[in-house]
N, C-alpha and C positions, 0 to 999 in steps of 0.2 A: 549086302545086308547081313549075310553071315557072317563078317568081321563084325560089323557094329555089334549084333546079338551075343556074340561073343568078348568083343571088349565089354559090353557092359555089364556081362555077366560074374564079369573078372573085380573090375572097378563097384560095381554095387552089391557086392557081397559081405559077408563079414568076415573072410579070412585073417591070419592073422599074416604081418611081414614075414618075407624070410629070403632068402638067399635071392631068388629070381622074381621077386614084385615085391610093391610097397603092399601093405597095410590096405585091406579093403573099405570102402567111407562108411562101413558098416562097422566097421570092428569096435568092440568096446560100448558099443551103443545100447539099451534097453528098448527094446518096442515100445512104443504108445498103445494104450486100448484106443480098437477104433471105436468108432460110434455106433450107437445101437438106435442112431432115428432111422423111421424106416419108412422116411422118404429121404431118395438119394440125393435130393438136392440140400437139406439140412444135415443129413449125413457126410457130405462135403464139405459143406464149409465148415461142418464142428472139427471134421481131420482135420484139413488146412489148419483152421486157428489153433490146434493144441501142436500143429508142428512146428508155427510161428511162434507162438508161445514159449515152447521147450526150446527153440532158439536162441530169445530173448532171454530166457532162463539162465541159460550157457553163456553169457556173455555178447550174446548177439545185439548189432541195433536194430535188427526188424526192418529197418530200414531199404535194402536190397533181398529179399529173399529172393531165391529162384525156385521153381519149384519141376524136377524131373516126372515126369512122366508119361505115359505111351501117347502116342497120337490118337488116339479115339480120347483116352482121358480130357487128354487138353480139349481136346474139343467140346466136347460135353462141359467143362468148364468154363472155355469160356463163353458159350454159349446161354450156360445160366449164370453167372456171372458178369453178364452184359458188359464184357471189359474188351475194349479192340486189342489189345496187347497179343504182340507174336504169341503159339506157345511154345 
């Protein structure tokens, strides 16, 4: 678990490339405002959609997104979300 914690720390950061790693999948990117509903389950899905969105945006089709995040996340996800999908 301390690998993973730390590759992911590596890989989802915003560094920038250099001599000993690529480019973190953060680099170059703007933050989203998150949402300010304050209930967490509309607060949810308003992030989801403006990430979807800002995907789409980019030239995405929307079509496959994935979505990272910790395991209680997902859970709480999909759990309101009422969607059987791994997370």
């Amino acid at each position: 678990e301390d690998v993973a914690a730390s590759l992911d720390a590596a890989v989802f950061d915003d560094s920038a490339a250099d001599s000993v790693r690529p480019a973190g999948l953060l680099n170059g990117l703007s933050p989203l405002t998150a949402s300010t509903a304050t209930n967490s389950v509309d607060a949810m899905v308003e992030d989801l959609g403006a990430l979807a969105s800002k995907i789409v945006d980019l030239g995405g089709s929307g079509n496959n997104i994935v979505y990272i995040m910790s395991a209680r996340q997902a859970v709480f996800a999909r759990l309101n979300l009422l969607t059987n999908d791994p997370p």
